[in-house]
VOBATI-373136 format. One record per residue (C-alpha): y, x, z; residue in three letters. Coordinates in steps of 0.2 Angstrom, whole numbers, plus 5000, padded with zeros to 4 digits. Example, Ala and Ser with C-alpha at 12.3 -4.5 7.8 and 13.67 -1.06 7.14 Angstrom:
BEGIN
497850625039Ala499550685036Ser
REM end
This chain:
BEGIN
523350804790Unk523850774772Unk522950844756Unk524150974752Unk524251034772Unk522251034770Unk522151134754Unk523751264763Unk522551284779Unk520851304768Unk521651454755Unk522551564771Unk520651554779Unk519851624765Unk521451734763Unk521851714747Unk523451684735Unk523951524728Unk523651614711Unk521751654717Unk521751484727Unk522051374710Unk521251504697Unk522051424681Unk521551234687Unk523451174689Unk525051244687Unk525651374702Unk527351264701Unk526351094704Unk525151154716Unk526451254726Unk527451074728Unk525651004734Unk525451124747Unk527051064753Unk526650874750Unk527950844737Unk526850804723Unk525050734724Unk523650804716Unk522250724703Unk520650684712Unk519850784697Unk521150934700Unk520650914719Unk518750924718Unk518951074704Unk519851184718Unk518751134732Unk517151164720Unk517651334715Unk517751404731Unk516351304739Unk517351204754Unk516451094764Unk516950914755Unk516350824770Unk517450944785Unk518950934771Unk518850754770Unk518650724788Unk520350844790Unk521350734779Unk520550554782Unk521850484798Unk523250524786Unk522550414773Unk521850264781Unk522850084784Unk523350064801Unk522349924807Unk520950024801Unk521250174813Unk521350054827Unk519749984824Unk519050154823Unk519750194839Unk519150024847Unk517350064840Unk517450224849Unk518050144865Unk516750004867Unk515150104861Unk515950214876Unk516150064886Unk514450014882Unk513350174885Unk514150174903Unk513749994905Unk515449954909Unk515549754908Unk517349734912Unk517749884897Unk516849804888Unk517649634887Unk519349714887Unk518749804872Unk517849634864Unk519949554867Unk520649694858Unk519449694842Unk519549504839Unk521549514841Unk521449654825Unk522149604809Unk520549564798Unk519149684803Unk517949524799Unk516249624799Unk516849744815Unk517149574824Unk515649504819Unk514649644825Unk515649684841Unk515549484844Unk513549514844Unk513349664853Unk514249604869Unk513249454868Unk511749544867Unk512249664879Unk512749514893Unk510949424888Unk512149294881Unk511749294861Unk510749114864Unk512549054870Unk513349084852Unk513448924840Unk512348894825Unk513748874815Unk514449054821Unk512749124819Unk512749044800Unk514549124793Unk513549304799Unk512249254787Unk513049194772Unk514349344775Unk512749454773Unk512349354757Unk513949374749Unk513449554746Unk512849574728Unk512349744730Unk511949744749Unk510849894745Unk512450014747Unk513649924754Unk514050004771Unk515049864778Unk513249744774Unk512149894781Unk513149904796Unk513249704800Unk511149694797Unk511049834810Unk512249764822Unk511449574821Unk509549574816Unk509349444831Unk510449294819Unk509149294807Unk507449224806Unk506049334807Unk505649274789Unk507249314784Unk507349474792Unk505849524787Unk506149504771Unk507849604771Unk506949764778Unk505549754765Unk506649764752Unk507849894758Unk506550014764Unk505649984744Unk507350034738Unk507650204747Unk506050264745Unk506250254725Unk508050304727Unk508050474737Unk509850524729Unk510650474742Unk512050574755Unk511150614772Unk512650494779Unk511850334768Unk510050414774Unk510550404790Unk511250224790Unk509550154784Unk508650244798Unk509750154811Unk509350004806Unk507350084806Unk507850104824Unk508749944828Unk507549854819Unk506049944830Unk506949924846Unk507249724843Unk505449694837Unk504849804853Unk505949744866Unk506249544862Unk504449544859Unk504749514840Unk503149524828Unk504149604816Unk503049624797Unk504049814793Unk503649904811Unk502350024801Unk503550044787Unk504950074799Unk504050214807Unk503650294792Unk505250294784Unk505750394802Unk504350514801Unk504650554780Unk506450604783Unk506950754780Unk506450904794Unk508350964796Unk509350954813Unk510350804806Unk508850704805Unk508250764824Unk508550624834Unk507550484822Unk506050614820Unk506050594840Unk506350424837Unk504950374828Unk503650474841Unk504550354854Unk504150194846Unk502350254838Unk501750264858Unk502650124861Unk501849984849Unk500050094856Unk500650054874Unk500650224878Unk501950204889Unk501850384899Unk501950464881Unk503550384877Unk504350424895Unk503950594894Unk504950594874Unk506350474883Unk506350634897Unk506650754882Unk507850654872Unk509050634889Unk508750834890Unk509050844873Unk510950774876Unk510350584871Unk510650514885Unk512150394879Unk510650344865Unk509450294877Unk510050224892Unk509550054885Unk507650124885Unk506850014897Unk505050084901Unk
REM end
């Protein structure tokens, strides 16, 4: 859906006018030909309408984002959908079709990287991947001068904490759990995307039998997160993983149990207890 479509299917909800809808911001004449997707509208226009009559930015985005994105980068939207499908079902044969697909995408460098290392973890086969190969992950990562924020950084050091050293990874996590709790500005989306990698980095450290330096700085960046419904499943999370590293292991089932009745079950099937 394009912007003008958007802002044409926000107004007739809230029943109002174009007059009412733009209330002096633009011109009717302008925004009447943006409704229409004739002309465009300014990003500073834009935010001003949606401001004034409180929209949800985040569902207005989402609405107009397809229409806007490059086509190599819907289908690896898509693909990423597909496979994390393909993976919660354990479905080895989807899943290397899948794998085939990404790495024949147009760019997508960190997406292959990351599905490249999944399936390799996934088959028990990450041991099998070159040095070299392992290297370009790393020095990727390090090209990040501000790896802090950048999503496309976050999301590779979530997807392959197994290709760095312990040292290394260590030292990673230290520094970006020191930034977010001085930094609390943040969108609950870019919370959310550090307490993934809280997850991941819990779940390697627990189950590869890793004697990670961060597991008690982990768990309490889980547990300090906001009480909110958004935030549910990493709250639940971090109970999981607290038994866990106490080897109360019938604790953890009974939260595992919950989580599954919960509607997790696609996030936990890889729980071995």
């Amino acid at each position: 859906m394009r912007i003008g479509s958007a802002l044409k299917k926000e107004r007739l909800r809230m029943g109002l006018t174009q007059d009412e809808m733009i209330q002096g911001i633009i011109k009717k004449s302008h925004y009447s030909k943006v409704e229409r997707n004739l002309e465009g509208i300014s990003a500073d226009s834009l935010f001003e309408i949606l401001f004034a009559h409180n929209i949800d930015i985040d569902n207005f985005l989402d609405q107009i984002k397809d229409e806007y994105r490059s086509v190599e980068d819907k289908k690896a939207i898509k693909l990423n959908q597909e496979v994390m499908g393909a993976f919660n079902e354990s479905d080895t044969d989807k899943i290397q079709e899948k794998l085939h697909d990404i790495l024949q995408l147009k760019g997508q460098t960190i997406f292959k990287y990351r599905a490249i290392i999944s399936v390799a973890i996934f088959s028990g086969q990450l041991s099998l991947l070159s040095s070299d190969f392992k290297k370009q992950i790393v020095l990727q990562f390090s090209k990040y001068d501000n790896w802090f924020e950048n999503v496309d950084a976050l999301r590779l050091l979530a997807n392959c904490m197994p290709i760095f050293k312990i040292e290394q990874l260590d030292n990673i996590v230290k520094q970006l759990l020191r930034h977010y709790s001085k930094n609390r500005n943040y969108s609950e989306r870019m919370i959310e995307r550090i307490a993934i990698i809280c997850n991941n980095y819990l779940y390697y450290c627990f189950y590869s039998k890793v004697k990670g330096k961060n597991i008690s700085a982990c768990l309490k960046f889980l547990s300090n997160l906001a009480c909110s419904y958004h935030f549910l499943f990493y709250h639940i999370v971090e109970e999981f993983y607290f038994h866990l590293f106490r080897d109360e292991k019938n604790e953890a089932k009974i939260i595992k149990k919950q989580l599954i009745s919960y509607g997790y079950k696609n996030l936990v099937s890889s729980w071995k207890i």
